[in-house]
DSSP file (Angstrom, degrees, kcal/mol; ACC not computed):
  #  RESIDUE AA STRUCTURE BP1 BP2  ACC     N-H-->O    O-->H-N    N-H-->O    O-->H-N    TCO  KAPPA ALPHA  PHI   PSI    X-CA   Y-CA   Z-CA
    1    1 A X              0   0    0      0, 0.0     2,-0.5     0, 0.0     0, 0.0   0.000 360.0 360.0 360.0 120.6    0.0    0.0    0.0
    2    2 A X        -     0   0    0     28,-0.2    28,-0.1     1,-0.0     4,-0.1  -0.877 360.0-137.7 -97.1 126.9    1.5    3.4   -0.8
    3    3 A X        -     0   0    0     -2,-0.5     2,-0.3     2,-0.1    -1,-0.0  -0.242  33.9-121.4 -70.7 148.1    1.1    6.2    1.7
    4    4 A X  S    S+     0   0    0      1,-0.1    24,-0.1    24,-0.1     2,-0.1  -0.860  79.0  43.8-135.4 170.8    0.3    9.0    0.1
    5    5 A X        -     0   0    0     22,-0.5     2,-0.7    -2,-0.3    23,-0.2   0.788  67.8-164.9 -40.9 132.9    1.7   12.2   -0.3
    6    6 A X  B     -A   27   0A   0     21,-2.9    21,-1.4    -2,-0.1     5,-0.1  -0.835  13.5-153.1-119.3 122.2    4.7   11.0   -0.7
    7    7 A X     >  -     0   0    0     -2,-0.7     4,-1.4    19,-0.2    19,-0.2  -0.074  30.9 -79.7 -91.9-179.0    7.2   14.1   -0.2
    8    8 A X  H  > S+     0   0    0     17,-0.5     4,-1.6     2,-0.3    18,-0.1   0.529 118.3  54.4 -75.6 -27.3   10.5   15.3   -1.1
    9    9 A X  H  4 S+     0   0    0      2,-0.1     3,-0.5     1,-0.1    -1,-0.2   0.966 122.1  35.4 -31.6 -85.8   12.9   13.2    1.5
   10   10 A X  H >4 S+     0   0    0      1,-0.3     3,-0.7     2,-0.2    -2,-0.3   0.552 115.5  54.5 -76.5 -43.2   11.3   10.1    0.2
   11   11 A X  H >X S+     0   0    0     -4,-1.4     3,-4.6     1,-0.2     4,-0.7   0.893 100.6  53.5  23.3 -87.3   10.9   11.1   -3.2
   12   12 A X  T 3< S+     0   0    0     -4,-1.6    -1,-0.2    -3,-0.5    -2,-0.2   0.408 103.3  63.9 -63.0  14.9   14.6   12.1   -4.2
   13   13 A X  T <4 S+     0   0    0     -3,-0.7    -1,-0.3    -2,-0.5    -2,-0.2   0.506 100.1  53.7-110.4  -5.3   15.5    8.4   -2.8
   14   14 A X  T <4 S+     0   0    0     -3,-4.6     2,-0.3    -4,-0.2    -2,-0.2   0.816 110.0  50.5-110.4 -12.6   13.2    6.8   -6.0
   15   15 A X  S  < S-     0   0    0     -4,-0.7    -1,-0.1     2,-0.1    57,-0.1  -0.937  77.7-124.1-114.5 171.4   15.0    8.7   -8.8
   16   16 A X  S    S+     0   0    0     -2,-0.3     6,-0.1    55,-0.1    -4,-0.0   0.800  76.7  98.8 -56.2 -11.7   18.1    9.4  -10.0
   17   17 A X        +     0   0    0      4,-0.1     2,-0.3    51,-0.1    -2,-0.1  -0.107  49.9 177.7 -78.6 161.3   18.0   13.3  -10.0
   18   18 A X    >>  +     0   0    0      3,-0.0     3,-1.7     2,-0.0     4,-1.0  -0.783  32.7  13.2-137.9-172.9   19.6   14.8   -7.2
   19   19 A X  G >4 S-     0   0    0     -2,-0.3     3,-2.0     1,-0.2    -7,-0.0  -0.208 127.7 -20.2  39.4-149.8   20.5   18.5   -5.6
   20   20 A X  G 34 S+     0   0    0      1,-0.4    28,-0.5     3,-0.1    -1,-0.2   0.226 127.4  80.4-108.7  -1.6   18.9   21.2   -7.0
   21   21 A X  G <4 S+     0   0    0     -3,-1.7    -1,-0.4    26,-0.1    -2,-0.2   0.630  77.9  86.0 -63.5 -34.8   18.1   19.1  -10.3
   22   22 A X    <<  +     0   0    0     -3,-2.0    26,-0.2    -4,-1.0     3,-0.1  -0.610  53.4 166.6 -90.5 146.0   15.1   17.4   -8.4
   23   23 A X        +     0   0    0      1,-0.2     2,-0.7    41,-0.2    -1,-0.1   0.398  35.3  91.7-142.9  15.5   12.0   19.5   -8.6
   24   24 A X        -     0   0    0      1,-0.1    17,-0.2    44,-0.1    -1,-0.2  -0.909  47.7-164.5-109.2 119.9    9.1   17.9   -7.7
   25   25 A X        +     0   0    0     -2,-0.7   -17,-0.5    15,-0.4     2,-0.3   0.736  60.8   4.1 -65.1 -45.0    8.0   18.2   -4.4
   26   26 A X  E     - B   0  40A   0     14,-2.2    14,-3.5   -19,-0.2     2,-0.6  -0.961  51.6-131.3-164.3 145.6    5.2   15.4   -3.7
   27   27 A X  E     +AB   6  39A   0    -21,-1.4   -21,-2.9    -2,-0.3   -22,-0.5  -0.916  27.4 179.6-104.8 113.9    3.6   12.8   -5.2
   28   28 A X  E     +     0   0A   0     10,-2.6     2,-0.2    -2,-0.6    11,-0.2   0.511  69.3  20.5 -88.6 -18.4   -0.7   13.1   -4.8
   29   29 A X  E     + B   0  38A   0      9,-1.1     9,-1.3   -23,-0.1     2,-0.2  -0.980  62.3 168.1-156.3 162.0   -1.8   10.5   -6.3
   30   30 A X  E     + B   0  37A   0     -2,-0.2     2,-0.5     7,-0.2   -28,-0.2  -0.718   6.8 173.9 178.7 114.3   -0.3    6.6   -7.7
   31   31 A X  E  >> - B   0  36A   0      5,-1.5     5,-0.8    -2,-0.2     4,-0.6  -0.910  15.2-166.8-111.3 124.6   -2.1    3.8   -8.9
   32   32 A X  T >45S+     0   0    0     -2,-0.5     3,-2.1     3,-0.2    -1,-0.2   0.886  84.7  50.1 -91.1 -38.6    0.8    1.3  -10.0
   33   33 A X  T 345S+     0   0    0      1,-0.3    -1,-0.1    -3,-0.1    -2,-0.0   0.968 113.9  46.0 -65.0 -27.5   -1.3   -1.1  -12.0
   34   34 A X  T 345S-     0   0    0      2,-0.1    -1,-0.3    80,-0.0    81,-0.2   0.648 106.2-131.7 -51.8 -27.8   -2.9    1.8  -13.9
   35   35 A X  T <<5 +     0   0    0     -3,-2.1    80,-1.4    -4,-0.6     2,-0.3   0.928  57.4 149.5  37.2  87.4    0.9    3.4  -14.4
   36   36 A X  E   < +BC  31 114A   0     -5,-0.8    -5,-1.5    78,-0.2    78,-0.2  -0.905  23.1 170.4-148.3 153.5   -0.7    6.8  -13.2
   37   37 A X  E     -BC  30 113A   0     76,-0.8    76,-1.6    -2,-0.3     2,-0.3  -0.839  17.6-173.4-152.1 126.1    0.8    9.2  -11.5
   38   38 A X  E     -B   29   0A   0     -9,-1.3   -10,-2.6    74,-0.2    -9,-1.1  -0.997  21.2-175.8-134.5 124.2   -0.1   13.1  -10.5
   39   39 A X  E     -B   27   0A   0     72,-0.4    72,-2.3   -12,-0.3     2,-0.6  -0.750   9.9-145.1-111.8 164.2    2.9   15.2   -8.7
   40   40 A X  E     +BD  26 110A   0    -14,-3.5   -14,-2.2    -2,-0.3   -15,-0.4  -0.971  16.7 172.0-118.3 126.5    3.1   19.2   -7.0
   41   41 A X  E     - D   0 109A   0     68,-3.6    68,-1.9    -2,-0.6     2,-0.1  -0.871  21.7-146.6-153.4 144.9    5.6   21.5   -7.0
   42   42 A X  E     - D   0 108A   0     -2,-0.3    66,-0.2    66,-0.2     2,-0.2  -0.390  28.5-112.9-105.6 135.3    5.3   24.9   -5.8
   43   43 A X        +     0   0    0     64,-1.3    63,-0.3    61,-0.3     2,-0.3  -0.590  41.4 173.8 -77.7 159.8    7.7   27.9   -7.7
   44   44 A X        -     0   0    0     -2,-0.2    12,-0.1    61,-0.1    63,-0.1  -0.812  40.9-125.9-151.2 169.4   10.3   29.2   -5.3
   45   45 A X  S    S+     0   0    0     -2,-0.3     5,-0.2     1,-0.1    -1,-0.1   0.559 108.1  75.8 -80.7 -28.8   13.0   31.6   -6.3
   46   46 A X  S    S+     0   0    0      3,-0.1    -1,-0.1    -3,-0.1    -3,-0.0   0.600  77.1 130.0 -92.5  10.4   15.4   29.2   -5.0
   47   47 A X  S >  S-     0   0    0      1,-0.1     3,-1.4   -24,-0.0   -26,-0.1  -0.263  72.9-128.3 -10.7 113.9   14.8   26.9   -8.5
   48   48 A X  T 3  S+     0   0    0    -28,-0.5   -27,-0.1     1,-0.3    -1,-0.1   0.733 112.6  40.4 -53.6 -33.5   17.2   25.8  -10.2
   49   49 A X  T 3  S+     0   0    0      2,-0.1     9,-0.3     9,-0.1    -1,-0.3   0.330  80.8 143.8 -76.4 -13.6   15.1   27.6  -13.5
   50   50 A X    <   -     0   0    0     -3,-1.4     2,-0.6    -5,-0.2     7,-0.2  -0.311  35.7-162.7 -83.6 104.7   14.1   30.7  -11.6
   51   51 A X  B  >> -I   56   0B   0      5,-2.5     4,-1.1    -2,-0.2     5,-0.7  -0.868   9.1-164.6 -84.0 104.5   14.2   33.5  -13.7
   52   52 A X  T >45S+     0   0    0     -2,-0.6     3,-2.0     3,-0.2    -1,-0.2   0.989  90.7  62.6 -59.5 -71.3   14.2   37.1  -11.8
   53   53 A X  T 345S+     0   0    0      1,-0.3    -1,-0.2    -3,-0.1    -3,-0.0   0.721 117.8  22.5 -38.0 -47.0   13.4   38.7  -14.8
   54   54 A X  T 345S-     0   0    0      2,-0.2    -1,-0.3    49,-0.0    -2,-0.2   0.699 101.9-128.0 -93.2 -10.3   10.2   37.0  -15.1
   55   55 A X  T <<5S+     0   0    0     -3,-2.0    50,-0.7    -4,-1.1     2,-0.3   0.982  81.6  36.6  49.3  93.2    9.8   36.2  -11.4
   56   56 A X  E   <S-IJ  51 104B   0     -5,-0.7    -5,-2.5    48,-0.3     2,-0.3  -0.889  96.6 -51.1  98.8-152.5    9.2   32.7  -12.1
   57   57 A X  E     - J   0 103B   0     46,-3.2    46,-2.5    -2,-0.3    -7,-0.1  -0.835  49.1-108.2-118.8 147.0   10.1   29.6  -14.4
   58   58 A X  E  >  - J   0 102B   0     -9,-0.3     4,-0.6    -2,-0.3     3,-0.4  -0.182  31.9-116.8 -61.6 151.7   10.1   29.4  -17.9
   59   59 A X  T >4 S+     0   0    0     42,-1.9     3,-3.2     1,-0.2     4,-0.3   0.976 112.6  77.7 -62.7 -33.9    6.9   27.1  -19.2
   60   60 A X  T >4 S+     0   0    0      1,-0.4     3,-1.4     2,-0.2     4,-0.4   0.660  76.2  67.4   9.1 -70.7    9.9   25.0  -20.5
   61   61 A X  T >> S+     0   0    0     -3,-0.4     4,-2.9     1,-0.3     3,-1.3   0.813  80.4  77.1 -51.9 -36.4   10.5   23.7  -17.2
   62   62 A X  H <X S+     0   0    0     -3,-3.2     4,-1.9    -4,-0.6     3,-0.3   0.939  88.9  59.7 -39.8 -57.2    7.2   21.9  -17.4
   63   63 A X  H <> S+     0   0    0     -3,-1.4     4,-2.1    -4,-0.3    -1,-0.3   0.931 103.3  50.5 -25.8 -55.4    8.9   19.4  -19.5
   64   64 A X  H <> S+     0   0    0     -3,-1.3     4,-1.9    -4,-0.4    -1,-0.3   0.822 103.1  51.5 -74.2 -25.6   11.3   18.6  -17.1
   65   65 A X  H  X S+     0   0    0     -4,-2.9     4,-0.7    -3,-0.3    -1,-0.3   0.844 112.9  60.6 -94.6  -0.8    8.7   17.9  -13.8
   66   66 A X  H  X S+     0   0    0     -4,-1.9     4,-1.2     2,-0.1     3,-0.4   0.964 110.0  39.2 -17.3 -68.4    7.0   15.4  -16.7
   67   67 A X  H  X S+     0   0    0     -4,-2.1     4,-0.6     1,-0.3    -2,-0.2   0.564 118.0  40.5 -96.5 -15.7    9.8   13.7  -16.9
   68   68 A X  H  X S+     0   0    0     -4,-1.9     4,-0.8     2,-0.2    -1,-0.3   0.455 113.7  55.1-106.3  10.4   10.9   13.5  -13.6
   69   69 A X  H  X S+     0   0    0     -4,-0.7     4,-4.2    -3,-0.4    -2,-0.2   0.795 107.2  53.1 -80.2 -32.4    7.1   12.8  -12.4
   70   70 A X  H  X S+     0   0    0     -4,-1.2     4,-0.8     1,-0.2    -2,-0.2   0.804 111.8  50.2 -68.8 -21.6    7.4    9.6  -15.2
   71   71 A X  H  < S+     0   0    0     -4,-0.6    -1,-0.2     2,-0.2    -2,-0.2   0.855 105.6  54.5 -70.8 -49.7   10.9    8.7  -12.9
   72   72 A X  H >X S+     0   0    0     -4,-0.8     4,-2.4     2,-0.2     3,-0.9   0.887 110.4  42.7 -70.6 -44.8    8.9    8.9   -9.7
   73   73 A X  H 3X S+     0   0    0     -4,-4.2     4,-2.2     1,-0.2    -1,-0.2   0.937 113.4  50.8 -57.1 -35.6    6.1    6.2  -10.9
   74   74 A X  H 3< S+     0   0    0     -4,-0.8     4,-0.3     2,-0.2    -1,-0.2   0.322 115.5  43.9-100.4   3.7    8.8    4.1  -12.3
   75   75 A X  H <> S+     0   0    0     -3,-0.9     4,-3.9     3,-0.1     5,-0.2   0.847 116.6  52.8 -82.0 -75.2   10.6    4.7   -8.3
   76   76 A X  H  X S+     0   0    0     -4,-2.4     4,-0.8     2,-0.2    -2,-0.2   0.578 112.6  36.4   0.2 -71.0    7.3    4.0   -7.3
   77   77 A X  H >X S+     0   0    0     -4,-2.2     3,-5.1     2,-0.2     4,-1.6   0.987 110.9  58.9 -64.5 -97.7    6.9    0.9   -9.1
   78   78 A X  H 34>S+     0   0    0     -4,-0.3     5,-2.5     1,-0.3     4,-0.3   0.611 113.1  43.3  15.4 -74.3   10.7   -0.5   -8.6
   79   79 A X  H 3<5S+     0   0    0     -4,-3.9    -1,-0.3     1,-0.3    -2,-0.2   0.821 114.2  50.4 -65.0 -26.8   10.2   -0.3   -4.5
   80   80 A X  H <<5S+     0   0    0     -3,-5.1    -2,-0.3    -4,-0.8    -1,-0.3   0.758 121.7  26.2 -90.9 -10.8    6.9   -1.7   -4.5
   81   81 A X  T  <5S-     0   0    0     -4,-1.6    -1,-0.2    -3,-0.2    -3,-0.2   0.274 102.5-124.7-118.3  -2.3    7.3   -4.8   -6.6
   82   82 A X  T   5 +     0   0    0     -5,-0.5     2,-0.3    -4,-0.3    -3,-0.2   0.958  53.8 162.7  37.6  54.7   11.4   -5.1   -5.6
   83   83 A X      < -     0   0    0     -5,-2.5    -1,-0.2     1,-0.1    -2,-0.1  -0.767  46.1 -91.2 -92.3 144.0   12.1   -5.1   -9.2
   84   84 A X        -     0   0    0     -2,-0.3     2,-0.6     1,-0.1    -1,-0.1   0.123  43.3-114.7 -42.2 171.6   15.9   -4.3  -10.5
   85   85 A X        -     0   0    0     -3,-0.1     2,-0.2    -7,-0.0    -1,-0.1  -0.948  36.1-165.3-129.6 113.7   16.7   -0.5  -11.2
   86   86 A X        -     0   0    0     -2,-0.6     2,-0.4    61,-0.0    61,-0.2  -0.702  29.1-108.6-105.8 166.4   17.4    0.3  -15.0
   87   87 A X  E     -K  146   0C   0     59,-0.9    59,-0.9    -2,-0.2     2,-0.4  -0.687  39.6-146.4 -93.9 120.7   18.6    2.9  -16.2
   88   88 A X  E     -K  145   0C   0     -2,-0.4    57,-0.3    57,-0.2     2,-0.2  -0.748  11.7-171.6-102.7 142.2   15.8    5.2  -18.4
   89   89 A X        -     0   0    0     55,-1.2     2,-0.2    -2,-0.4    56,-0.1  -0.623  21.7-130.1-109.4 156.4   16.0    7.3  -21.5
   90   90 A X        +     0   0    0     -2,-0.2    53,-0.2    53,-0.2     3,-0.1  -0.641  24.0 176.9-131.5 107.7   13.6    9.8  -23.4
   91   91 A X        -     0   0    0     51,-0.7     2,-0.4    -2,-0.2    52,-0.1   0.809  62.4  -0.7 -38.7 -71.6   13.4    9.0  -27.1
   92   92 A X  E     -E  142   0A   0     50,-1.1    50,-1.4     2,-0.0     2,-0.4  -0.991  48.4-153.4-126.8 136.9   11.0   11.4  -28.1
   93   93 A X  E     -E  141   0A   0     -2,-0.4     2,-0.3    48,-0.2    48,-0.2  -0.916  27.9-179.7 -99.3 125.8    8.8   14.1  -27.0
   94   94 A X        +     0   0    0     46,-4.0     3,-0.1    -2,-0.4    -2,-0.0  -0.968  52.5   2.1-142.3 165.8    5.6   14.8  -29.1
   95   95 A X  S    S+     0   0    0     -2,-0.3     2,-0.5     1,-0.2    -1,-0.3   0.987  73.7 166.9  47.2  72.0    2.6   17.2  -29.1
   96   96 A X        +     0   0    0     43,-0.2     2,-0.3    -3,-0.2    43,-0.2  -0.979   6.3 172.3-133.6 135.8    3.9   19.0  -26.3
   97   97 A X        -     0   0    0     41,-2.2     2,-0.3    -2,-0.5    41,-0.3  -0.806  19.4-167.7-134.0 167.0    2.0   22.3  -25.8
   98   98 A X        -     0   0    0     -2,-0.3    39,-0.2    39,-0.2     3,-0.1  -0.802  10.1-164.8-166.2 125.5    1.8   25.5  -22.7
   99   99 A X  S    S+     0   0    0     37,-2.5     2,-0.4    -2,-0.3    38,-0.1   0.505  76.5  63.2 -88.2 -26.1   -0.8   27.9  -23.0
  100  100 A X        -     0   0    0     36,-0.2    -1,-0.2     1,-0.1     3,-0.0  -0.997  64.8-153.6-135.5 135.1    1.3   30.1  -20.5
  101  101 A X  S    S+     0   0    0     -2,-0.4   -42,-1.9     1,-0.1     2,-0.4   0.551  74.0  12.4 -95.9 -29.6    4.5   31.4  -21.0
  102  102 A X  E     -J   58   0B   0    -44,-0.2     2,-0.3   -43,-0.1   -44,-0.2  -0.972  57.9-137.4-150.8 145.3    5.8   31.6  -17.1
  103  103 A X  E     -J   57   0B   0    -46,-2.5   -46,-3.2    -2,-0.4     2,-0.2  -0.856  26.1-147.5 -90.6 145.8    4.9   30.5  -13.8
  104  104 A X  E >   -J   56   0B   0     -2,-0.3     3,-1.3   -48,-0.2   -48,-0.3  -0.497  23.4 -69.8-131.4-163.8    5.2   32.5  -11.8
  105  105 A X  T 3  S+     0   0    0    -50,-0.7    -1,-0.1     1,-0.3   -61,-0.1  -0.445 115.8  18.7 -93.5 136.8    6.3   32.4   -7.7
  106  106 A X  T 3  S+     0   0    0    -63,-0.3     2,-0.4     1,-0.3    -1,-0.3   0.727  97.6 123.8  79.7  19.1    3.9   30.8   -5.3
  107  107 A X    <   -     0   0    0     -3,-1.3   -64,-1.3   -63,-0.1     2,-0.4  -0.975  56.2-137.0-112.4 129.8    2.0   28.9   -8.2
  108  108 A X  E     -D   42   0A   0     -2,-0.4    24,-3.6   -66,-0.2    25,-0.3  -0.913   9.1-148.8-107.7 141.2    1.8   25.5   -7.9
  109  109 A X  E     -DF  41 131A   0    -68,-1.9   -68,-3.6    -2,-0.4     2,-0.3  -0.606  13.1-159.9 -68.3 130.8    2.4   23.1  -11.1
  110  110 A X  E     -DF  40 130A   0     20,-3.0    20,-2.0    -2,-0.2     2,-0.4  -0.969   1.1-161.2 -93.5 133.1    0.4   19.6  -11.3
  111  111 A X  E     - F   0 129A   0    -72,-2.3     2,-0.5    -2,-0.3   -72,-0.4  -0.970  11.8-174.3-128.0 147.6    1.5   17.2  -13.2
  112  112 A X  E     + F   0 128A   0     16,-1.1    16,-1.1    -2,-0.4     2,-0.3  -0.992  15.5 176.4-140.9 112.3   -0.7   14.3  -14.4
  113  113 A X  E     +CF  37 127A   0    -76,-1.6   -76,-0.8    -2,-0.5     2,-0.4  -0.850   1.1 177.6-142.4 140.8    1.4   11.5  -16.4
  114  114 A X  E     -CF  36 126A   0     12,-1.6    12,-1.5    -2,-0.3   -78,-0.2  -0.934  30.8-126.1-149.2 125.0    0.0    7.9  -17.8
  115  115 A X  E     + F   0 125A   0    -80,-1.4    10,-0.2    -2,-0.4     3,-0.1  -0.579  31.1 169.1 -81.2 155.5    1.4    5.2  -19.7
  116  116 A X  E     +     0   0A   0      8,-1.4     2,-0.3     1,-0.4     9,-0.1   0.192  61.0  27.8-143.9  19.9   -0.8    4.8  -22.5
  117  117 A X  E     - F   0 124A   0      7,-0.6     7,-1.6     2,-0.0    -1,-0.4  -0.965  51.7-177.8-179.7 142.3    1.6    2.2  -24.7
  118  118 A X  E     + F   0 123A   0     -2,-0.3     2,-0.4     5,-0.2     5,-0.2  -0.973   7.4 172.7-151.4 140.0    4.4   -0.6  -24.3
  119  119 A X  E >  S- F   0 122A   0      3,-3.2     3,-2.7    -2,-0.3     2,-0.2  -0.769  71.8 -51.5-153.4 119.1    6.3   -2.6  -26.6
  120  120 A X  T 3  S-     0   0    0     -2,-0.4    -1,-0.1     1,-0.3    25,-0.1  -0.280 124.2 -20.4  59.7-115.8    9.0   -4.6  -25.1
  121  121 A X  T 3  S+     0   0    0     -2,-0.2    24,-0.7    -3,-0.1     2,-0.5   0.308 113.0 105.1-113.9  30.1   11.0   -2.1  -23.0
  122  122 A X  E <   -FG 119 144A   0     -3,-2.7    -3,-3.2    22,-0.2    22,-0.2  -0.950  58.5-152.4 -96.7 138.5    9.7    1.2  -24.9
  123  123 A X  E     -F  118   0A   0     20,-1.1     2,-0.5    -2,-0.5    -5,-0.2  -0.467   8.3-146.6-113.8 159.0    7.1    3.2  -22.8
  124  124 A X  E     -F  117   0A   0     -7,-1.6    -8,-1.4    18,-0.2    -7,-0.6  -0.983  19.6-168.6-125.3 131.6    4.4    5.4  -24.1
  125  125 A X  E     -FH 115 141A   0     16,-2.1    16,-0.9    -2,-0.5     2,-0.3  -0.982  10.3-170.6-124.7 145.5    3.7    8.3  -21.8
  126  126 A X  E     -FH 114 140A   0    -12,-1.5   -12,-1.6    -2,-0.3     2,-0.2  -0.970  22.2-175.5-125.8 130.8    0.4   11.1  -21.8
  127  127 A X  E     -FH 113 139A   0     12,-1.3    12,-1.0    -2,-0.3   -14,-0.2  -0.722  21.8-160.2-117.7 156.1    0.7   14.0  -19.6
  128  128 A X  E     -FH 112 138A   0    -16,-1.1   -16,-1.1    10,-0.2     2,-0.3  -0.729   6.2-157.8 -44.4 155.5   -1.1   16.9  -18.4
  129  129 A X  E     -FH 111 137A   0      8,-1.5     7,-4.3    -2,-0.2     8,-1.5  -0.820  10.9-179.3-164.1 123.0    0.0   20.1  -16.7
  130  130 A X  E     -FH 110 135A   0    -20,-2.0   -20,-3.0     5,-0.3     2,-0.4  -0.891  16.4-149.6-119.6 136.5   -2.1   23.0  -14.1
  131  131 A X  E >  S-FH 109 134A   0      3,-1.6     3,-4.0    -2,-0.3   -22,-0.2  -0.883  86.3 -25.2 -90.0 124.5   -1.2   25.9  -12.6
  132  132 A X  T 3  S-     0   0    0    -24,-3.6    -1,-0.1    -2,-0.4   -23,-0.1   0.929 129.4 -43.3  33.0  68.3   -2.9   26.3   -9.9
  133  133 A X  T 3  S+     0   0    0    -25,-0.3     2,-0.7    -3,-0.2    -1,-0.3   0.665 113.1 100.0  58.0  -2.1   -5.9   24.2  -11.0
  134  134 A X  E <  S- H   0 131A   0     -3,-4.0    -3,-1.6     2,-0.0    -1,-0.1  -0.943  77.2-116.2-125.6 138.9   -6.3   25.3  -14.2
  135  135 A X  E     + H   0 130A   0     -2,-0.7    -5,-0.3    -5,-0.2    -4,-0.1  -0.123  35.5 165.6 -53.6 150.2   -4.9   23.2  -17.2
  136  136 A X  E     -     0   0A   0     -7,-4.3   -37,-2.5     1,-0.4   -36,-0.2   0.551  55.1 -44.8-130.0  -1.5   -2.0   24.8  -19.4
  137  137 A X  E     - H   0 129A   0     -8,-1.5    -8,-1.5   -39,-0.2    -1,-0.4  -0.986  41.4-139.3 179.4 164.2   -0.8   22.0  -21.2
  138  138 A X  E     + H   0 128A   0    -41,-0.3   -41,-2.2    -2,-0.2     2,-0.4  -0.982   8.2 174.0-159.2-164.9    0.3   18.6  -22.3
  139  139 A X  E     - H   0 127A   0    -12,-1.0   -12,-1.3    -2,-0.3     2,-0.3  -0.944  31.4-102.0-170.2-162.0    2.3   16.3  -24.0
  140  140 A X  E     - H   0 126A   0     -2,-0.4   -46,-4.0   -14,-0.2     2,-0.2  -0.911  23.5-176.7-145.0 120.4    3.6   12.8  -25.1
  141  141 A X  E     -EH  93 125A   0    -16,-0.9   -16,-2.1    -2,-0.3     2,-0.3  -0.738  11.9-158.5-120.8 146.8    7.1   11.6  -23.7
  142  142 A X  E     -E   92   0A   0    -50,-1.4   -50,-1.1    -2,-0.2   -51,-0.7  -0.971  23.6-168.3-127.1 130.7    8.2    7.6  -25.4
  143  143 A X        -     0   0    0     -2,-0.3   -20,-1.1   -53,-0.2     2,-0.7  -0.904  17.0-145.1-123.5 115.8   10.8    6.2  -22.9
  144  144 A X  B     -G  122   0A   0     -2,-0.5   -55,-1.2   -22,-0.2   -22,-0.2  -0.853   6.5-139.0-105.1 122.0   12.9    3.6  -23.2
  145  145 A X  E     -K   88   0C   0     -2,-0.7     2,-0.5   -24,-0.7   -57,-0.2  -0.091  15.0-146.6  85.8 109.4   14.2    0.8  -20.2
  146  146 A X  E     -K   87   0C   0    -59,-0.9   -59,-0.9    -2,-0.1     2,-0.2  -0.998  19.2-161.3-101.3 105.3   17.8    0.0  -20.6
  147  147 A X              0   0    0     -2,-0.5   -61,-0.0   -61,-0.2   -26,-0.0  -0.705 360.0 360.0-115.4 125.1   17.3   -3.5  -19.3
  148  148 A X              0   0    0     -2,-0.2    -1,-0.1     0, 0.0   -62,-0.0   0.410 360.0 360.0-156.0 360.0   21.1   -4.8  -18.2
């Protein structure tokens, strides 16, 4: 059974990014047989992306808490089933879209990630992404499982 939220201690121990590279704060929801996954993170100034100019993060960054929400299911997964830990790529990104140009400080990102495709060890991922409860975006990540 996974307690949920699971926050940023426990978090930064199920994938590989680390320091000021990890950005997602907590994981809200996690079905593992589904492969679903929905994380938060809150803008700070102290972001590794944190723009003063704009006073927030480029929409950009959204890519990146995608990819490191699709890391945290596949953490997720790994501990709960005590399966080995391979090493993961992303192959392509497509149909990846932001309606808003910045986030801005004190807005929290959701991210809402689903596998939606497998063949052999390449993953199909579908995403969402809200600010602050309203949608701004999405996309389509294909990942592949370096099986070793």
């Amino acid at each position: 059974m996974i307690k949920l939220p699971i926050k940023k201690d426990e978090l930064i121990t199920l994938v590989p990014h680390k320091g000021k590279m990890f950005l997602i704060e907590r994981i809200t929801a996690c079905d593992i047989d589904a492969w679903t996954v929905c994380s938060e993170t809150s803008v700070h100034d102290t972001c590794l992306f944190y723009d003063k100019s704009i006073e927030g993060i480029p929409n950009y960054v959204c890519f990146e808490l995608i990819a490191q929400t699709i890391s945290a299911l596949t953490g997720i997964i790994i501990r709960e089933k005590n399966l080995p830990v391979n090493m993961g790529f992303i192959l392509s990104v497509s149909a990846l879209k932001f309606s808003l140009p910045v986030v801005k400080t004190g807005q929290t990102i959701a991210i809402k990630a689903q596998r939606t495709g497998e063949v052999d060890n390449v993953y199909a991922f579908e995403a969402s992404v809200a600010v602050d409860g309203n949608s701004i975006g999405s996309g389509k990540l294909t990942v592949l499982e370096v099986r070793g």
